[in-house]
C-alpha positions, 0 to 999 in steps of 0.5 A, spaced: 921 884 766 915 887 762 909 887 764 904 883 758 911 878 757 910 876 764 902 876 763 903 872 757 908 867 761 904 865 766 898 863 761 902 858 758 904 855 764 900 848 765 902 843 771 901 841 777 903 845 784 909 842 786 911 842 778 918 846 778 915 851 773 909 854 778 914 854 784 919 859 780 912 862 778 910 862 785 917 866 787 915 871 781 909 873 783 913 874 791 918 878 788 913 883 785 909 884 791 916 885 795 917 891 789 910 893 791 907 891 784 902 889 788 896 889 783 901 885 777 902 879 783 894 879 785 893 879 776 899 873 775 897 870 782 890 869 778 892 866 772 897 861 776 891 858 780 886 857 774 891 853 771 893 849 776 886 847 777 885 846 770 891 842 770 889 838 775 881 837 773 884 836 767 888 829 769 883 827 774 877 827 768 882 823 763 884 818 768 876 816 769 875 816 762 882 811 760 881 808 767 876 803 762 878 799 758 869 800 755 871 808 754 877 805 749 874 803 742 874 795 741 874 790 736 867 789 733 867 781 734 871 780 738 871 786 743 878 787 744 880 794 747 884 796 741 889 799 746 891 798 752 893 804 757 900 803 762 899 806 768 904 812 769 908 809 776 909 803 771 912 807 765 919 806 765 922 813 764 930 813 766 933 811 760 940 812 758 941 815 750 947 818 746 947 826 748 945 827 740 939 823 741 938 825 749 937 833 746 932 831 740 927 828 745 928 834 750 926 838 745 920 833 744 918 834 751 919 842 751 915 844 745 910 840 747 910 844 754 911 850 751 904 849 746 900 854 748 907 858 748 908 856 740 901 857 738 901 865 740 906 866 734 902 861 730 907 855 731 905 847 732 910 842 737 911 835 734 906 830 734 908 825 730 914 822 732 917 816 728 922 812 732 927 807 728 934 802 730 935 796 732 930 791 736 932 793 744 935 800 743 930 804 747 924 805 741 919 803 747 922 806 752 923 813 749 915 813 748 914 812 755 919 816 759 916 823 753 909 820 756 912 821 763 915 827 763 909 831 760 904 827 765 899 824 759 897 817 759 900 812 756 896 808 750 899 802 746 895 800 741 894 792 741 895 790 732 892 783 734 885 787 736 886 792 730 888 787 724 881 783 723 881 777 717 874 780 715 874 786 709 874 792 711 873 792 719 882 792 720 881 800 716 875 801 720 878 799 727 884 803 725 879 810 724 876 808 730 881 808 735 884 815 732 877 818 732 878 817 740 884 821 740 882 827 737 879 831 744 883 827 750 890 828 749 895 822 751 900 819 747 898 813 743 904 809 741 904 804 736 909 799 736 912 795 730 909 800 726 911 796 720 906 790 722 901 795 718 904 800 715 908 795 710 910 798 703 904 798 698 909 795 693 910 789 697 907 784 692 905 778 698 900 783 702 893 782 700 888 789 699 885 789 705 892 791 707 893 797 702 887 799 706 890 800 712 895 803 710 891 808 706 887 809 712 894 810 716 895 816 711 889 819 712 889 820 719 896 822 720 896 827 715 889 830 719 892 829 725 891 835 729 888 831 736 891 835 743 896 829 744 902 825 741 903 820 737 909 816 736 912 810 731 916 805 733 921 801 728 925 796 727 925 795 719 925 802 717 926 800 709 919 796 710 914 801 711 911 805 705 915 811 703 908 817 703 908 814 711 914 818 712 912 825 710 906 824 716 910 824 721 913 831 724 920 828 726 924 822 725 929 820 730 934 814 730 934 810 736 941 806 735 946 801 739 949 804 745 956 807 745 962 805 749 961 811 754 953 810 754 955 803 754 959 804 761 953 808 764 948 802 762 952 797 767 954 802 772 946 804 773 944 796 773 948 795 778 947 802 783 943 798 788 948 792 789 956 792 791 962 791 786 969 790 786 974 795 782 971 793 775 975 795 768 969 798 765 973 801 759 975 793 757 967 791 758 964 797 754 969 795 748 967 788 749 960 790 749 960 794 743 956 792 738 950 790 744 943 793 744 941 797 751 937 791 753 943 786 752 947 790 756 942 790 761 942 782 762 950 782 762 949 786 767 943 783 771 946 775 770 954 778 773 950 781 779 946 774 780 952 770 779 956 774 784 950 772 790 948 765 788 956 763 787 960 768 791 958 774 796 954 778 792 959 783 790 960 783 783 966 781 781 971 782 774 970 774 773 962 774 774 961 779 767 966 776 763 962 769 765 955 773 763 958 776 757 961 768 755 954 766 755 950 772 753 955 773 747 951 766 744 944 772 744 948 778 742 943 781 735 
């Protein structure tokens, strides 16, 4: 490979020692030295290591300062942080999505990955992501899982402490808690997006909202902070049509497929026994159902089978579930 391509290469790497990119990295570096390009090993051995302890320094400095909740804006009279950080080993990141949807968030993660890559051809990754679909489709989760695989801390915005009843302050809360992204990277996620951004011919809403939602133009439309930021929503047609050409992409999250819906109920069962089970009947009955009903399905079949039987799940233990959970099917 040429010499300035594998220079270059190497500067864009960032992450951690025992991250894949840098072992193969490693591995380049030892077959230069085996070739005898000894001088071009000792250059890219150099580059690898200060960008592993950048790396490194650079998480352990955003974990002190996100660690406290005082280091996150808060409410003014209430003193309520304005977000709340989910520590990374809680982040629920193994998900099952449709193959289509699956590659829109790869990319999301790769080209955040690949910044420093992008920039040198005066390119940007996305950084403004809006999530829609029905409730318990996997909006949130999606956040959390691009937040754990691109290792940045996770921030949920808490609307209850941003959205004040006195004038102006809900405006000022929103620009505050921007401001404080603009040098940290994370990933802020504001879920139920519509609870502020509702469109601003909805004649029921008071002026204090129009603020919010013109403050909420402001800072997407300047948004240039190290770290992402994503929406989530399930009322799509609720939100102001301007807020839409803020965002980078927009990705519909929808209910599960019959071969997704298979899968969800094979993964919820992984850690207890079942019988021959007839997944292709239980998926098309199931159709319609989000992720997260399906879960239960499978999770209340699996508790029927200990407290009723011998703890393997059994044909008649889903069909029991999907008889009750029916009746809270959205």
């Amino acid at each position: 490979m040429n010499q300035d391509l594998l220079v270059r290469l190497f500067k864009s790497i960032d992450g951690e020692k025992t991250d894949d990119i840098v072992l193969v990295a490693e591995s380049i570096i030892d077959d230069e030295r085996k070739k005898g390009h000894n001088k071009l090993a000792e250059r890219l051995s150099g580059i690898l290591q200060r960008n592993i302890k950048t790396s490194q320094s650079f998480k352990g400095e955003l974990r002190q300062i996100f660690g406290s909740s005082s280091s996150i804006p808060t409410d003014k009279r209430s003193n309520i942080p304005l977000a709340v950080q989910v520590p990374n080993d809680q982040l629920r990141h193994e998900m099952i999505l449709s193959a289509e949807v699956e590659e829109k968030i790869v990319r999301i993660e790769k080209e955040y990955l690949a910044r420093e890559r992008l920039a040198h051809f005066g390119l940007k990754p996305r950084r403004r992501i809006l999530l829609h679909g029905h409730p318990g489709c996997g909006k949130s989760m999606s956040a959390e899982r691009i937040a754990w695989s691109i290792g940045l801390p996770f921030l949920k915005v808490k609307f209850e402490a941003v959205v004040s009843s006195y004038l102006g302050e809900s405006a000022t809360n929103l620009t505050k808690l921007f401001d404080s992204i603009k040098t940290f990277p994370s990933v802020l996620l504001l879920d139920e997006f519509d609870f502020i951004a509702k469109s601003r011919t909805d004649k029921q809403d008071v002026g204090e909202m129009h603020r919010v939602v013109n403050i909420l133009l402001n800072v997407l439309e300047d948004f240039n902070g190290p770290g992402l930021i994503i929406a989530t929503t399930n009322l799509e047609g609720a939100i102001d049509k301007a807020l839409f050409r803020r965002f980078d992409d927009i990705i519909e999250i929808p209910r599960p497929g019959k071969k997704e819906i298979a899968q969800i109920l094979k993964s919820t069962l992984s850690a207890i026994k079942y019988e021959k089970i007839k997944w292709d009947k239980l998926s098309d009955d199931l159709s319609g159902f989000s992720s997260a009903m399906v879960v239960k399905v499978a999770t209340d079949a699996a508790k029927f089978s200990v407290i009723q039987g011998n703890g393997v799940v059994s044909q008649e233990n889903f069909e029991q579930s999907l008889k009750e959970n029916q009746l809270y099917h959205i």
